[in-house]
C-alpha positions as a Markdown table, in Angstrom:
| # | Residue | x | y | z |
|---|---|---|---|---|
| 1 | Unk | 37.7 | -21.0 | -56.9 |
| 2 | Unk | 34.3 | -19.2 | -56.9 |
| 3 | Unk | 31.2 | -21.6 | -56.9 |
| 4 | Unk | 28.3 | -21.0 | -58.6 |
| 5 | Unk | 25.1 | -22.8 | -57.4 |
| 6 | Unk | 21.8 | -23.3 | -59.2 |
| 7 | Unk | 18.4 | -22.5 | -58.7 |
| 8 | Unk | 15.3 | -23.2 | -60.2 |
| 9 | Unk | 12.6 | -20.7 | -61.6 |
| 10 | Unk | 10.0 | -21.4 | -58.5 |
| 11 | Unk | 13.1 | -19.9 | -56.2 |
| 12 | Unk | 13.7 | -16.6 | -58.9 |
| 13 | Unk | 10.6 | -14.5 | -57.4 |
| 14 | Unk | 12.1 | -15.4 | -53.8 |
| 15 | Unk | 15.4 | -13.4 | -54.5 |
| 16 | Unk | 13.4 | -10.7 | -56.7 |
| 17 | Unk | 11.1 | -10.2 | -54.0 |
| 18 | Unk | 7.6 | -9.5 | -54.6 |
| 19 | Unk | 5.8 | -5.9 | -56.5 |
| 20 | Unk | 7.8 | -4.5 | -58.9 |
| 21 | Unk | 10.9 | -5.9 | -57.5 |
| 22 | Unk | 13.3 | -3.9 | -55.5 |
| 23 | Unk | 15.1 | -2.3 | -58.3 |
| 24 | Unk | 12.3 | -1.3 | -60.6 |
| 25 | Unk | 10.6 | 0.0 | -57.2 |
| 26 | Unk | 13.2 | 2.1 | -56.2 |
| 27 | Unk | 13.7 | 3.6 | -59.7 |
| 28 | Unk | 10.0 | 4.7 | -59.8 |
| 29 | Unk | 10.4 | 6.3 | -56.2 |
| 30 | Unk | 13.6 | 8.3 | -57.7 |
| 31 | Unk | 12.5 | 9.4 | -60.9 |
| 32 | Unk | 8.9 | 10.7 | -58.9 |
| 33 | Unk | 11.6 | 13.5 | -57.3 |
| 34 | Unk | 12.2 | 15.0 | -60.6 |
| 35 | Unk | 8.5 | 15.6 | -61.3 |
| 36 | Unk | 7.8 | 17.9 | -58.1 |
| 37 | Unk | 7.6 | 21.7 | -58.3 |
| 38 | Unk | 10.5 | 23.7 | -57.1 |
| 39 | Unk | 8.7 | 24.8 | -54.0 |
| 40 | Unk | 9.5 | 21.0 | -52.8 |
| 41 | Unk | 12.0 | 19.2 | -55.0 |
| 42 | Unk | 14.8 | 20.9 | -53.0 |
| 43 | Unk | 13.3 | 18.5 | -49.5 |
| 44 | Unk | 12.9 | 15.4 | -52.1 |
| 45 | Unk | 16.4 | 15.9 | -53.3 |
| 46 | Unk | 17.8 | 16.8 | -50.4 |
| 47 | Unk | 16.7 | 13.3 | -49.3 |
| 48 | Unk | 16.4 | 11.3 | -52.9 |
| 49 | Unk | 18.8 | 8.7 | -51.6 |
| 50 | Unk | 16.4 | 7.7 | -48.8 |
| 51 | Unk | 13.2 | 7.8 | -50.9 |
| 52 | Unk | 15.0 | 5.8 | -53.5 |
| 53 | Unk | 16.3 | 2.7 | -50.7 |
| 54 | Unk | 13.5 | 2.9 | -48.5 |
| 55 | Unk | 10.6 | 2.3 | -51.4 |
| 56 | Unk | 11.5 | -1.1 | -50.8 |
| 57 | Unk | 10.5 | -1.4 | -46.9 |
| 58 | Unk | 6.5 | -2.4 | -46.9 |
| 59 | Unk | 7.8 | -5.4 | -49.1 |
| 60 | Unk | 10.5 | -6.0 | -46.1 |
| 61 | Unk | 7.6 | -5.8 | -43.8 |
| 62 | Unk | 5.8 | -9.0 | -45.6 |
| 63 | Unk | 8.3 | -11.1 | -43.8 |
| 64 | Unk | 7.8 | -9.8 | -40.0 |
| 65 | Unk | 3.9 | -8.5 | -39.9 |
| 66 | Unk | 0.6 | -10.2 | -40.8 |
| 67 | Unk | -1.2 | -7.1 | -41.4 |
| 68 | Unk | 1.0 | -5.9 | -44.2 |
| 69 | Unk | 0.7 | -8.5 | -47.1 |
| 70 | Unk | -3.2 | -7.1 | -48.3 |
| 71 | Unk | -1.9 | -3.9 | -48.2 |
| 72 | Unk | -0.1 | -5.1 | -51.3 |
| 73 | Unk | -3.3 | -5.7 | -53.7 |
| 74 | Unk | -6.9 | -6.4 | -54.8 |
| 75 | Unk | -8.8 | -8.9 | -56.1 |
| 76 | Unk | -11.3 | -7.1 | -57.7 |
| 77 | Unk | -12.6 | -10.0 | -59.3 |
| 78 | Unk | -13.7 | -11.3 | -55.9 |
| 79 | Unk | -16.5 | -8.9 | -56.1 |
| 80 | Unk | -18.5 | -10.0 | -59.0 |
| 81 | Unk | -18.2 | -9.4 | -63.4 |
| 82 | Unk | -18.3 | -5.6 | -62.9 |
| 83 | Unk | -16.4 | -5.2 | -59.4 |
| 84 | Unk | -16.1 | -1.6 | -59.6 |
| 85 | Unk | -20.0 | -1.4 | -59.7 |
| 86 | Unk | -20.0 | -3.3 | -56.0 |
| 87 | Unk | -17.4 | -2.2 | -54.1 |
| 88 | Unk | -17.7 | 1.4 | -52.3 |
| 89 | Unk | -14.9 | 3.7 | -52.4 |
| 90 | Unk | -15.1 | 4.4 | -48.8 |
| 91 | Unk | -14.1 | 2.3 | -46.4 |
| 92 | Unk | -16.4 | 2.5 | -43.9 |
| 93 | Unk | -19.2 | 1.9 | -46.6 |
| 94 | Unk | -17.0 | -1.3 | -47.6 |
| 95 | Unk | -17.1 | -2.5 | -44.1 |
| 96 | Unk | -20.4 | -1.9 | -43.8 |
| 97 | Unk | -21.3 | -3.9 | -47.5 |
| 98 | Unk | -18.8 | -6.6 | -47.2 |
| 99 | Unk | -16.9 | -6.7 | -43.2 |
| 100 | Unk | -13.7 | -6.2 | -42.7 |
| 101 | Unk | -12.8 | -9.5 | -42.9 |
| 102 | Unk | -13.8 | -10.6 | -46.8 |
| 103 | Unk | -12.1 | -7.2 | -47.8 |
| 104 | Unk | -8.4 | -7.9 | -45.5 |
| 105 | Unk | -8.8 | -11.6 | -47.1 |
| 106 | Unk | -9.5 | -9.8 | -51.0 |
| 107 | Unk | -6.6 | -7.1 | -50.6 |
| 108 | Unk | -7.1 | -3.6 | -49.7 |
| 109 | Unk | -4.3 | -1.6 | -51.8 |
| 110 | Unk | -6.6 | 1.4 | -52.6 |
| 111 | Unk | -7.5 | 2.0 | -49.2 |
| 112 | Unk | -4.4 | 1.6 | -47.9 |
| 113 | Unk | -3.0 | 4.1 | -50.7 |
| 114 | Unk | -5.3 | 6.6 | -49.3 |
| 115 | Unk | -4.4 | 5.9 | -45.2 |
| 116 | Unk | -1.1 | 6.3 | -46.1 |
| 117 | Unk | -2.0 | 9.9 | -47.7 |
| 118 | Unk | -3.6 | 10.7 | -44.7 |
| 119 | Unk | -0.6 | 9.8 | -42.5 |
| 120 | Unk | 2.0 | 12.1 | -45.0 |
| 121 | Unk | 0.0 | 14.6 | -45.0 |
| 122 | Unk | -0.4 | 14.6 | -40.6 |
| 123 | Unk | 3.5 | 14.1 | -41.0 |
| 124 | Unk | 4.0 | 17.1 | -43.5 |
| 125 | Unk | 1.9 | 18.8 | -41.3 |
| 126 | Unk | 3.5 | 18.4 | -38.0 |
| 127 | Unk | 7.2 | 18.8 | -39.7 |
| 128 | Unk | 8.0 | 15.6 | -38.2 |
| 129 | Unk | 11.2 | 14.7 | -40.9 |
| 130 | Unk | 11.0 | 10.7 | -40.1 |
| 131 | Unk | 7.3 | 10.4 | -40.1 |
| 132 | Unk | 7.6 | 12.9 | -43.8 |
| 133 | Unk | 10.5 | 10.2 | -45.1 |
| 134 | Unk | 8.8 | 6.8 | -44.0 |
| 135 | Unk | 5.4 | 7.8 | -44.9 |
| 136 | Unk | 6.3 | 9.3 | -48.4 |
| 137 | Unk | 8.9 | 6.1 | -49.5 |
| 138 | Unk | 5.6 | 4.0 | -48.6 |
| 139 | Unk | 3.1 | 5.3 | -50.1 |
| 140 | Unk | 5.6 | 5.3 | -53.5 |
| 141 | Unk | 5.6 | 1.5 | -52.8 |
| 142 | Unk | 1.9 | 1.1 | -53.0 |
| 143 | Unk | 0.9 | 3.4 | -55.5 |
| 144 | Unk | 3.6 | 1.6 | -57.6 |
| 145 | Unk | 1.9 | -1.7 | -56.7 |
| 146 | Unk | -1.4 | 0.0 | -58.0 |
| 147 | Unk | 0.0 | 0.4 | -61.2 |
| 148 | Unk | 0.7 | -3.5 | -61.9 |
| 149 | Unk | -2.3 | -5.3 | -63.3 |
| 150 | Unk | -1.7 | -8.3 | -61.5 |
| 151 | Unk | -2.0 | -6.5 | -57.9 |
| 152 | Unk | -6.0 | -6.5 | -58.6 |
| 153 | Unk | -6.5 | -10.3 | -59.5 |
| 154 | Unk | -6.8 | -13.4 | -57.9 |
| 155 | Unk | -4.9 | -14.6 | -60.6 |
| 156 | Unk | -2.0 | -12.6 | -59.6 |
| 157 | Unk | 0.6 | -15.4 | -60.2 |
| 158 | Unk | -1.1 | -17.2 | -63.4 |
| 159 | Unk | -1.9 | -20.0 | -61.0 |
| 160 | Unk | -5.2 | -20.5 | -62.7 |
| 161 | Unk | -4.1 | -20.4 | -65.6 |
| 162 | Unk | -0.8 | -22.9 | -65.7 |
| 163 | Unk | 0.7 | -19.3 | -66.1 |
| 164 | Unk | 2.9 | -19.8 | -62.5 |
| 165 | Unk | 5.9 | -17.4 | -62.3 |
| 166 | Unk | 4.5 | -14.6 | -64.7 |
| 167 | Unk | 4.1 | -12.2 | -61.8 |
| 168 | Unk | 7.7 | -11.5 | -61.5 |
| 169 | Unk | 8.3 | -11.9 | -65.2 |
| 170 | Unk | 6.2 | -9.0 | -66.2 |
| 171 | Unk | 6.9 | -6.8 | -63.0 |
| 172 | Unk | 10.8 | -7.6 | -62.2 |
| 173 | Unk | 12.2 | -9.6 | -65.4 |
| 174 | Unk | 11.2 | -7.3 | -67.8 |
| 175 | Unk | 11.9 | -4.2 | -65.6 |
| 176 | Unk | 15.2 | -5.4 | -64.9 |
| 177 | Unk | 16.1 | -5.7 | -68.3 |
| 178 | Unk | 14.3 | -2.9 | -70.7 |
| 179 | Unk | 13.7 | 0.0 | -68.0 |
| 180 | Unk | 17.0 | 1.2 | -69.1 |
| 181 | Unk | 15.6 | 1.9 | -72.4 |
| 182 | Unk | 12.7 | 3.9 | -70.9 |
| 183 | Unk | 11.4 | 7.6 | -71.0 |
| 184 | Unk | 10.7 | 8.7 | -67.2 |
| 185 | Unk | 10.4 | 12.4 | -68.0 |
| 186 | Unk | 7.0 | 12.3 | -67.6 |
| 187 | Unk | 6.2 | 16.1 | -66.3 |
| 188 | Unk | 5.2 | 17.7 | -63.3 |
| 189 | Unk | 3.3 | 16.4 | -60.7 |
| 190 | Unk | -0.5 | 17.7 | -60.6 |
| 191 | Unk | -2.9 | 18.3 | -57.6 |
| 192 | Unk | -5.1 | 15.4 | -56.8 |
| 193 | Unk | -8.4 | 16.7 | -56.0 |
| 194 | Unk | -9.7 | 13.4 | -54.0 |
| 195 | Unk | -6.7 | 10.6 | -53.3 |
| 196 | Unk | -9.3 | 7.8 | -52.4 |
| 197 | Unk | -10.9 | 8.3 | -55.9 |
| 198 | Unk | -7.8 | 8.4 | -57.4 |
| 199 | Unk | -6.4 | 5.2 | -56.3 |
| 200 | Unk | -9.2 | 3.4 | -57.2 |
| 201 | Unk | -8.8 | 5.0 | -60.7 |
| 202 | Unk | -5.2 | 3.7 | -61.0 |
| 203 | Unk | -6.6 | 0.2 | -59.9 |
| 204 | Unk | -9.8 | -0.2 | -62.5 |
| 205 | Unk | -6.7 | 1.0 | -65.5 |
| 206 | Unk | -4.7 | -2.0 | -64.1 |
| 207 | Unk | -7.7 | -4.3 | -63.7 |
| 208 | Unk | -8.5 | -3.6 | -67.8 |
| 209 | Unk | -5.0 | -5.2 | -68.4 |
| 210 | Unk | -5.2 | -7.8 | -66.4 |
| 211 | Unk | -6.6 | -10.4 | -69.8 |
| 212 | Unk | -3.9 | -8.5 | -71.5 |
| 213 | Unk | -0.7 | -9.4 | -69.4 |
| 214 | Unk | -2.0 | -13.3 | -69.2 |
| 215 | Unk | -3.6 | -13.5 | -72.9 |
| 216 | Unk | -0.5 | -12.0 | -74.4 |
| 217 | Unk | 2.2 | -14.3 | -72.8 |
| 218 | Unk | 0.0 | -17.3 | -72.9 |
| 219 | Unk | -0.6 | -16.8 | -76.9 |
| 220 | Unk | 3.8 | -17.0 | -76.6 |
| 221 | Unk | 4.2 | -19.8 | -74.3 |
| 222 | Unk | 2.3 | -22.0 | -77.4 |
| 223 | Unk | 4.6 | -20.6 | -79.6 |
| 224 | Unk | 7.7 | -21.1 | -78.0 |
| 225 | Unk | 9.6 | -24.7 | -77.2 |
| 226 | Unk | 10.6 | -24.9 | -73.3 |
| 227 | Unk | 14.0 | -25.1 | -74.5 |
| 228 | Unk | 14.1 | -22.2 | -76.1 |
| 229 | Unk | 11.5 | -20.0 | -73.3 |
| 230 | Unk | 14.2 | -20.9 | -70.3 |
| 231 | Unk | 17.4 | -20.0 | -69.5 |
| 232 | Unk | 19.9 | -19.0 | -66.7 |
| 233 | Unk | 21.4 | -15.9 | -65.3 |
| 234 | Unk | 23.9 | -15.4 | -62.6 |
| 235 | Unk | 22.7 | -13.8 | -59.5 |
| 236 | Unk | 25.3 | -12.6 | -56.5 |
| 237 | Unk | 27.0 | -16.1 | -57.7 |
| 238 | Unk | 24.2 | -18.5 | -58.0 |
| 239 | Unk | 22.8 | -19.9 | -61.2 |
| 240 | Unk | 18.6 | -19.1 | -61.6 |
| 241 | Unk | 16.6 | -20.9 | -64.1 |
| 242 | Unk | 14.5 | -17.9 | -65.6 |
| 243 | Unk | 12.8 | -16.8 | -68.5 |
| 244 | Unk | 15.4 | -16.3 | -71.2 |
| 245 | Unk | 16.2 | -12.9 | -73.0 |
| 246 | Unk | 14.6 | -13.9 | -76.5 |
| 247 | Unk | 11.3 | -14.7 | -75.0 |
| 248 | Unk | 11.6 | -12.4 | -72.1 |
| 249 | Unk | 12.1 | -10.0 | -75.4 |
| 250 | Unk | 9.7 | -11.4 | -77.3 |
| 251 | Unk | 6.9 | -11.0 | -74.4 |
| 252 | Unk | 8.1 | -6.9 | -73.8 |
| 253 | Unk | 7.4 | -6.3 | -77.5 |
| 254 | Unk | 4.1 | -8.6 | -77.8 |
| 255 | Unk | 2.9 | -6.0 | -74.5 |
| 256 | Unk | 3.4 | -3.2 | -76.8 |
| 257 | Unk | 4.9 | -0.8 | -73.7 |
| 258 | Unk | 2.6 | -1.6 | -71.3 |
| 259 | Unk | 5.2 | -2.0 | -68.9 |
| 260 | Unk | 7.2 | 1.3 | -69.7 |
| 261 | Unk | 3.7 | 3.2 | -69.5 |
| 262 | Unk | 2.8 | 1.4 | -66.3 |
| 263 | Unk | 6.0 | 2.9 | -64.1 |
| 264 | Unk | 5.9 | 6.1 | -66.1 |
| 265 | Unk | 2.3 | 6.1 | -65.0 |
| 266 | Unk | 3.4 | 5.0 | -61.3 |
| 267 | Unk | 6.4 | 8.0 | -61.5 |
| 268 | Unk | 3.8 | 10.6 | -62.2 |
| 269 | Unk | 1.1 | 9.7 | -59.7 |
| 270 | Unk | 3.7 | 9.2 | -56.8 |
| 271 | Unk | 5.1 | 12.9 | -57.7 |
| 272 | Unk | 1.5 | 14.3 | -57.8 |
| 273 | Unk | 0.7 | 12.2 | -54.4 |
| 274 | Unk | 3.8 | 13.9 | -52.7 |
| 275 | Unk | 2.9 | 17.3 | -53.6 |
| 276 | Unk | -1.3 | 17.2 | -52.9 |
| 277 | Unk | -0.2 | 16.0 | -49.2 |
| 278 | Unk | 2.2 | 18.8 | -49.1 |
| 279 | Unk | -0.4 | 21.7 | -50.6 |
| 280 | Unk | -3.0 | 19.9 | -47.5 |
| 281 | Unk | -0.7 | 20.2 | -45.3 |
| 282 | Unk | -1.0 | 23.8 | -45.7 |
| 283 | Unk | 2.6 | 24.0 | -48.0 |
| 284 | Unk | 4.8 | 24.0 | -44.9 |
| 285 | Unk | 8.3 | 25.1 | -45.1 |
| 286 | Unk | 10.4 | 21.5 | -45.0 |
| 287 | Unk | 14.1 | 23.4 | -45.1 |
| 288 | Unk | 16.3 | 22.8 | -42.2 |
| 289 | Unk | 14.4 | 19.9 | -40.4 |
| 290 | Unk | 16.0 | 17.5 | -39.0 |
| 291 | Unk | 15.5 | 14.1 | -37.2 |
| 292 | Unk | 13.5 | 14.6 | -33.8 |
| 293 | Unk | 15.9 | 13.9 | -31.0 |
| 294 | Unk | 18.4 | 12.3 | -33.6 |
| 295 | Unk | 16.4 | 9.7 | -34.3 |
| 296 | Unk | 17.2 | 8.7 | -37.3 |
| 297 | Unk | 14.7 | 6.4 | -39.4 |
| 298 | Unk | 15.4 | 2.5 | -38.8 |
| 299 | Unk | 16.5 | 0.3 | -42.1 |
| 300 | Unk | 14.6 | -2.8 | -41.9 |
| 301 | Unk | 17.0 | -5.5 | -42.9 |
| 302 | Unk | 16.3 | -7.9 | -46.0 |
| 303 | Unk | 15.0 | -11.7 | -45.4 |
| 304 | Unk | 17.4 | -13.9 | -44.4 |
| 305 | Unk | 17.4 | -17.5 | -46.6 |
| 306 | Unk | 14.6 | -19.7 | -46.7 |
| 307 | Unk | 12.7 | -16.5 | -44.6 |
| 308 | Unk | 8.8 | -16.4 | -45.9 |
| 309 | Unk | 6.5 | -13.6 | -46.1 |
| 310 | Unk | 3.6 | -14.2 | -43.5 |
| 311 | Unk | 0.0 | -14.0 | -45.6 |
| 312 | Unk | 0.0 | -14.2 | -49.5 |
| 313 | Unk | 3.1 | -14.4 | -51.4 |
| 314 | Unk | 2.7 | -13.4 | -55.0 |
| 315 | Unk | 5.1 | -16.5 | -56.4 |
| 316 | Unk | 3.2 | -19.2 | -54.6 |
């Protein structure tokens, strides 16, 4: 006889993991193959399957290196009313303005989007197949990230606003059950002129949701009876306490496809990302490589049980 054992809603972000959550996370890293230029989707295709699996490693890393949970997200808000007014672009500027320490303890997703250009492009560069696989399943992770409004608040989890768990509704729940429904053709993949800028474009158009995502499901949560905004699903045998399909529904329609134009917007911009590094890189011929001495990319493994992320986690 099978058991099935329960869990409450706190415990449903731990198994999700943080960001999008694995599976909507490596759906956007797949469906950014199909936008690229023949010139490089055969090399993305060739190796889809490890793009697709490995867009899921810098949330791995959360659980066995400090420096990786900022990498994750902003809080703009940290910076003042108009944020975007205050912070420089550059990081050296930002160093300068603020020290490296106030910006590591606010987030530093743009900046990190752009260092991990720079290191795909060096990779594409040298024809180094690991460095070209690692680097571009990363950077899918962040830019992805960039695309969720709360990755640029200090509100990220609602916890200021008795909101606590809507970080994984909106950016794994909802995923997990409408994506299926979505449109990821979303064309092909265009040169981006200036990366750094760039991110921090993607992060002021999540930033302007940010009221929207909290406003929205708090405006539901008055309308609905917690008997009727709960419910449970069966995960790998054990029974969560989550957010239940009607309101789950009734918060996806309320957003009005925000979420759907969010990962199309992350598929497209991972896509253009991949090919600008590839076209700086001096549009190198990536056929035949293979790994350097054999060596073969590691997998990280997942978390074990009751393993927690080391800095912020977005469900606490």
């Amino acid at each position: 006889m099978n058991r099935i054992y329960l869990l409450p809603l706190c415990l449903i972000s731990t198994l999700l993991l943080s960001s999008w959550g694995f599976h909507a996370h490596k759906l956007i890293n797949q469906m950014a193959v199909f936008t690229l230029p023949t010139a490089l989707a055969g090399f993305y295709k060739h190796h889809v399957d490890y793009i697709t699996e490995h867009a899921i490693d810098a949330d791995k890393r959360c659980y066995v290196d400090t420096a990786e949970s900022p990498r994750h997200f902003i809080d703009a808000d940290k910076y003042g009313r108009q944020p975007f007014d205050t912070i420089p672009i550059h990081w050296t500027a930002a160093v300068d303005k603020f020290t490296e320490r106030k910006l590591l303890a606010a987030g530093v997703l743009p900046w990190q989007i752009n260092r991990s250009y720079r290191s795909l492009v060096n990779a594409l560069a040298a024809k180094d197949l690991r460095r070209i696989l690692r680097h571009s399943a990363d950077i899918g992770h962040y830019l992805a990230d960039a695309h969720v409004p709360l990755h640029t608040t200090s509100n990220y989890n609602g916890q200021q606003t008795n909101q606590v768990g809507i970080h994984a509704f909106w950016e794994s729940r909802l995923p997990e059950l409408f994506a299926g429904s979505y449109d990821f053709l979303v064309g092909r993949a265009r040169y981006v002129e200036t990366p750094v800028e760039e991110a921090w474009r993607i992060v002021r158009e999540s930033y302007a949701l940010v009221d929207s995502v909290l406003g929205i499901e708090g405006k539901l949560n008055n309308a609905y009876p917690t008997d009727r905004k709960y419910g449970y699903s069966e995960r790998n045998r054990i029974l969560i306490r989550t957010y239940s399909d009607a309101y789950s529904s009734a918060y996806h329609e309320a957003l009005q496809g925000m979420v759907e134009r969010r990962m199309r917007g992350a598929v497209l911009s991972i896509g253009s990302f991949w090919y600008s590094a590839w076209v700086d890189a001096g549009q190198p011929d990536l056929q035949n490589l293979t790994f350097k001495n054999g060596n073969i990319p590691d997998t990280l493994s997942m978390p074990t049980e009751g393993q927690e992320i080391l800095g912020r986690s977005e469900w606490h």
